[in-house]
C-alpha positions as CSV (number, residue, x, y, z in Angstrom):
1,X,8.4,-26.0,21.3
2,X,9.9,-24.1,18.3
3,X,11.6,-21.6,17.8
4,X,9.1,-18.7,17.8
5,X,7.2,-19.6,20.8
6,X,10.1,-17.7,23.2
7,X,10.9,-15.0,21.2
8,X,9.5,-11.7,21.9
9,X,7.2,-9.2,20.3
10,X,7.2,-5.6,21.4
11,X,5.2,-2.6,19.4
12,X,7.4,-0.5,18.0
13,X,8.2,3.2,18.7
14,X,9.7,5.8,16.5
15,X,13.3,5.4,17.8
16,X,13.0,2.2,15.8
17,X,12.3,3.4,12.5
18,X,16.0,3.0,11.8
19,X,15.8,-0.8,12.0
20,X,12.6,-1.0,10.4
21,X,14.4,0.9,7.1
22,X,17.0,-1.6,7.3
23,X,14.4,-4.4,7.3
24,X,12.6,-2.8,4.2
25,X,15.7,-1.8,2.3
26,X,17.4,-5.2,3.2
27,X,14.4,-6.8,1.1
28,X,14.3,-4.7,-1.8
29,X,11.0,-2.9,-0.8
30,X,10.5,1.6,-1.3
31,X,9.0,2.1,2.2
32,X,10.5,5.5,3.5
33,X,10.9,7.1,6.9
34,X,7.6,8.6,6.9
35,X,5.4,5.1,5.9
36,X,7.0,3.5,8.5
37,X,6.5,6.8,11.5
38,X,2.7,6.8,9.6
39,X,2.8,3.2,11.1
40,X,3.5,3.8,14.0
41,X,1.8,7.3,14.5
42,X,-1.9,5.8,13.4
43,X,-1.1,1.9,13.4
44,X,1.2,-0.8,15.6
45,X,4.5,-1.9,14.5
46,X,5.1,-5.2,16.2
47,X,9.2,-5.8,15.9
48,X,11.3,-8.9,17.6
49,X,14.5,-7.7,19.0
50,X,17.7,-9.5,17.9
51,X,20.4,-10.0,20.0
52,X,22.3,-7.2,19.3
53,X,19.1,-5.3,20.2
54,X,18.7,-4.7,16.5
55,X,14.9,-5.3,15.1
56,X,15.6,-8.5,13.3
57,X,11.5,-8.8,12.6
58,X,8.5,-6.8,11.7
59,X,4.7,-6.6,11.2
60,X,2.3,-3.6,11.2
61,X,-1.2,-3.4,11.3
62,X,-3.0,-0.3,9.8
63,X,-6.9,-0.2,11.5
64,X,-9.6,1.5,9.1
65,X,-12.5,2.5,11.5
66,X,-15.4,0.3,12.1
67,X,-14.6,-2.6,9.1
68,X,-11.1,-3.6,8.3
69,X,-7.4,-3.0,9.2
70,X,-4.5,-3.7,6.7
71,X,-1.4,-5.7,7.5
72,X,1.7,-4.9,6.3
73,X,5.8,-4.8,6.8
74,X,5.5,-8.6,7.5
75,X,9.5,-8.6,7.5
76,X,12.3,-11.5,8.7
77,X,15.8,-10.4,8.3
78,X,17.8,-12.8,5.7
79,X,20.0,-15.1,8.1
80,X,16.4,-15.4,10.8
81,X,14.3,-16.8,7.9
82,X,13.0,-20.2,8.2
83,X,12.4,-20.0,11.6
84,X,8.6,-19.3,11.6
85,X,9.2,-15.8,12.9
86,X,7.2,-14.4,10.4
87,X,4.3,-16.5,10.8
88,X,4.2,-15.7,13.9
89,X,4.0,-12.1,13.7
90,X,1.1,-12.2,10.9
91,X,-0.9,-14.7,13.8
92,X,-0.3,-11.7,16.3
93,X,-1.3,-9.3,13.5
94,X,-4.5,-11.1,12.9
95,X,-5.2,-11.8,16.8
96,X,-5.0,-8.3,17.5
97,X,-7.3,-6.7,14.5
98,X,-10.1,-10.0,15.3
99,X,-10.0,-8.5,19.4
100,X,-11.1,-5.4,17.9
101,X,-13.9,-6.8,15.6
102,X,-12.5,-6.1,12.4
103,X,-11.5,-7.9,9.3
104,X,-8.0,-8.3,8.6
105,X,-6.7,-7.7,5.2
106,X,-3.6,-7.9,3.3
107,X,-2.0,-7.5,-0.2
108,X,-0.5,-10.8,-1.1
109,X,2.9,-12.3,-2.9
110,X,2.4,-15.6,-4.8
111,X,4.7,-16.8,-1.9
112,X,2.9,-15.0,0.7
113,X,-0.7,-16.5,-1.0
114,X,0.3,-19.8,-0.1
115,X,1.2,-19.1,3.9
116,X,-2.1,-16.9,4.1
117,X,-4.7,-19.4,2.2
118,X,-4.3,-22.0,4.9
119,X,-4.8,-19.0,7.9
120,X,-8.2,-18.2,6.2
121,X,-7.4,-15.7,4.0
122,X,-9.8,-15.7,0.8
123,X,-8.7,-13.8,-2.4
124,X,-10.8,-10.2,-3.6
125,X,-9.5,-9.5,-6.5
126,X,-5.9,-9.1,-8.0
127,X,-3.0,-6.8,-8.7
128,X,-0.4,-6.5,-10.5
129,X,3.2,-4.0,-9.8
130,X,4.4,-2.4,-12.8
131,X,7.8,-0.6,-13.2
132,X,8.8,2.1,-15.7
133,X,10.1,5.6,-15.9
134,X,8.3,9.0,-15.8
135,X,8.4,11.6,-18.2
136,X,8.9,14.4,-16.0
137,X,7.4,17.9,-15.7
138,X,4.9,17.5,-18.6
139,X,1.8,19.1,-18.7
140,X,-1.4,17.3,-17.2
141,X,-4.3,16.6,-20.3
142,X,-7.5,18.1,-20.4
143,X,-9.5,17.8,-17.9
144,X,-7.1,17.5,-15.3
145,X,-6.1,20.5,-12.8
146,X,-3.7,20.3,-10.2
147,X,-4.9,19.1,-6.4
148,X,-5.2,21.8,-3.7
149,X,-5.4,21.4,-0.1
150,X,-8.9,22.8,-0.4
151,X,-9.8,19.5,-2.4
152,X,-8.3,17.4,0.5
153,X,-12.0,16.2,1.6
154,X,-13.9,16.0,-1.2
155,X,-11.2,13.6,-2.0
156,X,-10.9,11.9,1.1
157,X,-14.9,11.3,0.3
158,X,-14.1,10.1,-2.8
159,X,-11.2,7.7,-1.7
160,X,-13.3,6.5,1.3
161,X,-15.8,5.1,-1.3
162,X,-14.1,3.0,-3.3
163,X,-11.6,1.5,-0.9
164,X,-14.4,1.1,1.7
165,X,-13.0,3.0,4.7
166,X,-12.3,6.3,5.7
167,X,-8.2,7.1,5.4
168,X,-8.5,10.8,5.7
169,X,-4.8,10.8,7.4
170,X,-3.5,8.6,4.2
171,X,-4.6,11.0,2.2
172,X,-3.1,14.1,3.7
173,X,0.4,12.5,4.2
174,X,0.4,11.7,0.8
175,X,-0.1,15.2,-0.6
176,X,1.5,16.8,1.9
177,X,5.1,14.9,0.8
178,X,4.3,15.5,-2.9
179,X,1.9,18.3,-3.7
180,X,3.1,18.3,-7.6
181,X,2.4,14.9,-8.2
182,X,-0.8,15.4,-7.0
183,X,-4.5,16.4,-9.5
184,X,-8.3,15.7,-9.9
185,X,-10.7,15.5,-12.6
186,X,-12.5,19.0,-13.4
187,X,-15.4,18.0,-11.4
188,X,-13.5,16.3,-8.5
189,X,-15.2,13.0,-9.1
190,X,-11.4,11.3,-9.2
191,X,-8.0,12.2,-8.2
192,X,-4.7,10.6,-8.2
193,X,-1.9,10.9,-5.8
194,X,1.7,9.8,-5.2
195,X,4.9,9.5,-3.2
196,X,8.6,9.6,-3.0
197,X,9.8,6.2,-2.2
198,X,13.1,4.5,-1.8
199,X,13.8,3.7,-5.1
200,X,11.0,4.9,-7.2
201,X,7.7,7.2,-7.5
202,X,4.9,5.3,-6.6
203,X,1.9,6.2,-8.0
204,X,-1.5,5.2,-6.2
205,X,-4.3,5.7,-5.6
206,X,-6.1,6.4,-8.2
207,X,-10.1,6.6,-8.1
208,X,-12.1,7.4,-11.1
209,X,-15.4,7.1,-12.1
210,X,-14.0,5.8,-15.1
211,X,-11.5,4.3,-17.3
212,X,-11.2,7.2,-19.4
213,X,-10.8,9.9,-16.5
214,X,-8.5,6.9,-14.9
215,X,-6.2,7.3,-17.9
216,X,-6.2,11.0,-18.0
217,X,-5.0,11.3,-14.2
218,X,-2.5,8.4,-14.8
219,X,-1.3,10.5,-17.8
220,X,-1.0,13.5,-15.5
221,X,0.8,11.9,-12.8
222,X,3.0,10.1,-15.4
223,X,4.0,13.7,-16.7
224,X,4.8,14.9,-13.3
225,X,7.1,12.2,-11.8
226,X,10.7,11.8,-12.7
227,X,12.5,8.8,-12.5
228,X,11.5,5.4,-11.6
229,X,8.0,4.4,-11.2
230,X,5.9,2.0,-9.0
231,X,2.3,1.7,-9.5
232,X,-0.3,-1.2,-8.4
233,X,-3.1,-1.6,-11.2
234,X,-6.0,-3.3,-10.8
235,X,-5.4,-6.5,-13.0
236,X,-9.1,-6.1,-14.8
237,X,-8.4,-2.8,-16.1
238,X,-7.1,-3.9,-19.6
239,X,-7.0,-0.5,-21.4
240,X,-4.8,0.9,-18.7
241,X,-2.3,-2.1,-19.0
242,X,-2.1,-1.7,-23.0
243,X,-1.4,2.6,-21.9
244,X,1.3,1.5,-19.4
245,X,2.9,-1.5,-22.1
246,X,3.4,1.4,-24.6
247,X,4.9,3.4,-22.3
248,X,7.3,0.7,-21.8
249,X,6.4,-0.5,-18.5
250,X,6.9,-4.1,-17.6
251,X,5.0,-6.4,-14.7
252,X,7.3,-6.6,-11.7
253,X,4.5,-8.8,-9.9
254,X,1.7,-10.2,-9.1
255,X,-0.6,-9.4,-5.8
256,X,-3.6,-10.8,-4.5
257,X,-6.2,-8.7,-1.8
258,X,-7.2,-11.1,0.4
259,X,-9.4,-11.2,3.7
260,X,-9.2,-13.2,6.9
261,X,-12.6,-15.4,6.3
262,X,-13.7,-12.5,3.3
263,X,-13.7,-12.7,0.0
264,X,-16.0,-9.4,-1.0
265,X,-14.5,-6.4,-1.5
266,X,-15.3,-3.6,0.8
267,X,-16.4,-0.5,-1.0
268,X,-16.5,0.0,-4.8
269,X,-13.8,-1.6,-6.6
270,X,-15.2,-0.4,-10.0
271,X,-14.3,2.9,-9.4
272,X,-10.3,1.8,-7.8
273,X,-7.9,1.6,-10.6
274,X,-4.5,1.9,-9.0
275,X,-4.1,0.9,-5.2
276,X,-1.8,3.3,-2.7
277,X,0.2,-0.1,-2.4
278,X,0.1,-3.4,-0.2
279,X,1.4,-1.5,2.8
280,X,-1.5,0.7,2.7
281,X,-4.2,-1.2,0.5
């Protein structure tokens, strides 16, 4: 029997959000204190208790109603690495999304690629992470306005569209922790939105029904964010890439969508240009 097969898993409450930072931080990753309590609030958070009753593991699962849920947060403190402990909290992930009917999905490391592929996970479409700075407090382009609160379901609609499910809570967390970084087209038919993290802005998502408007709301959110900047492009949206490389924004890393026994999309991926990031799809 190895090692894995005694140790336990627990969901996670909000008391344990503490640990769960240290597991994120600890690896380099910009989760916050409020992705990991929107986790837990609308998700599970599936932890293994160390002996020091410290979370030394972590896993959540994100269901989107009636298709998919998103795994995330898959997490092995340095020292327990190795040990299969990981693995074994994605097979719990994926047991307990099947139960319910739905497709699991998850945004995928080279390294994590080659522990999913042989589970049954089939690649979508890729990714790629790029790092750079904002400009800060510059004006949005033409065309662009500032998000209200009143836009909040048009753009829920909007977002529900492209990524295939309805996130409606996704979308108000993110504009309610930062409004100014926050606009839509004109018309409403995109929008962009982004978050404090850890170490860096990240930008995402954006849904356009276009490259062009695509670029004008990444311009605008660009303008408005200070500081270090995290966004997750599409990899087929070239012109965006050659905007970003002039900028002087470099490739931090690759990622992969993949499904468990899916390799189509859900919703319409021509109009996603920037993902909210692999914790939330």
């Amino acid at each position: 029997m190895g090692p894995t097969d005694v140790l336990p898993l627990a969901a996670l409450g909000e008391g344990a959000i503490g640990d769960c930072l240290a597991l994120s931080a600890e690896a380099g990753w910009n989760q916050t204190a409020e992705d990991w309590a929107l986790f837990m609030r609308h998700g599970t958070v599936f932890g293994v208790p160390g002996g020091n009753a410290q979370t030394i593991a972590s896993g959540a699962v994100l269901p989107y109603p009636d298709r998919f849920a998103w795994i995330s947060m898959v997490l092995v403190t340095a020292p327990r690495r190795r040990e299969r402990i990981g693995t074994r909290i994605l097979e719990t992930c994926c047991a307990k999304i099947v139960r319910r009917g739905l497709v699991p999905m998850l945004d995928a490391t080279p390294a994590g690629e080659r522990v999913y592929r042989p589970l049954g996970f089939a690649p979508m479409f890729g990714l790629s992470r790029w790092q750079g700075d904002g400009a800060g407090h510059a004006a949005p382009p033409a065309g662009i306005r500032a998000m209200t609160a009143a836009d909040l379901p048009k753009v829920a609609v909007i977002d529900a569209a492209a990524f295939g499910a309805e996130r409606t809570f996704l979308i108000e967390s993110l504009f309610g922790r930062a409004p100014e970084l926050a606009f839509v087209t004109q018309d409403v038919s995109g929008f962009v939105l982004a978050r404090p993290g850890r170490i860096a802005t990240q930008i995402g998502p954006i849904v356009a029904a276009g490259q062009d408007a695509a670029a004008a709301l990444l311009e605008a959110a660009l303008g408005a964010a200070a500081g270090p900047v995290f966004l997750d492009l599409v990899a087929t949206r070239d012109s965006l890439q050659h905007r970003l490389a002039r900028r002087g924004f470099t490739v931090q890393r690759p990622f992969l969508r993949m499904g468990l026994d899916c390799a189509v999309a859900f919703g319409d991926p021509t109009r996603l240009f920037v993902v909210a990031g692999p914790e939330f799809g």
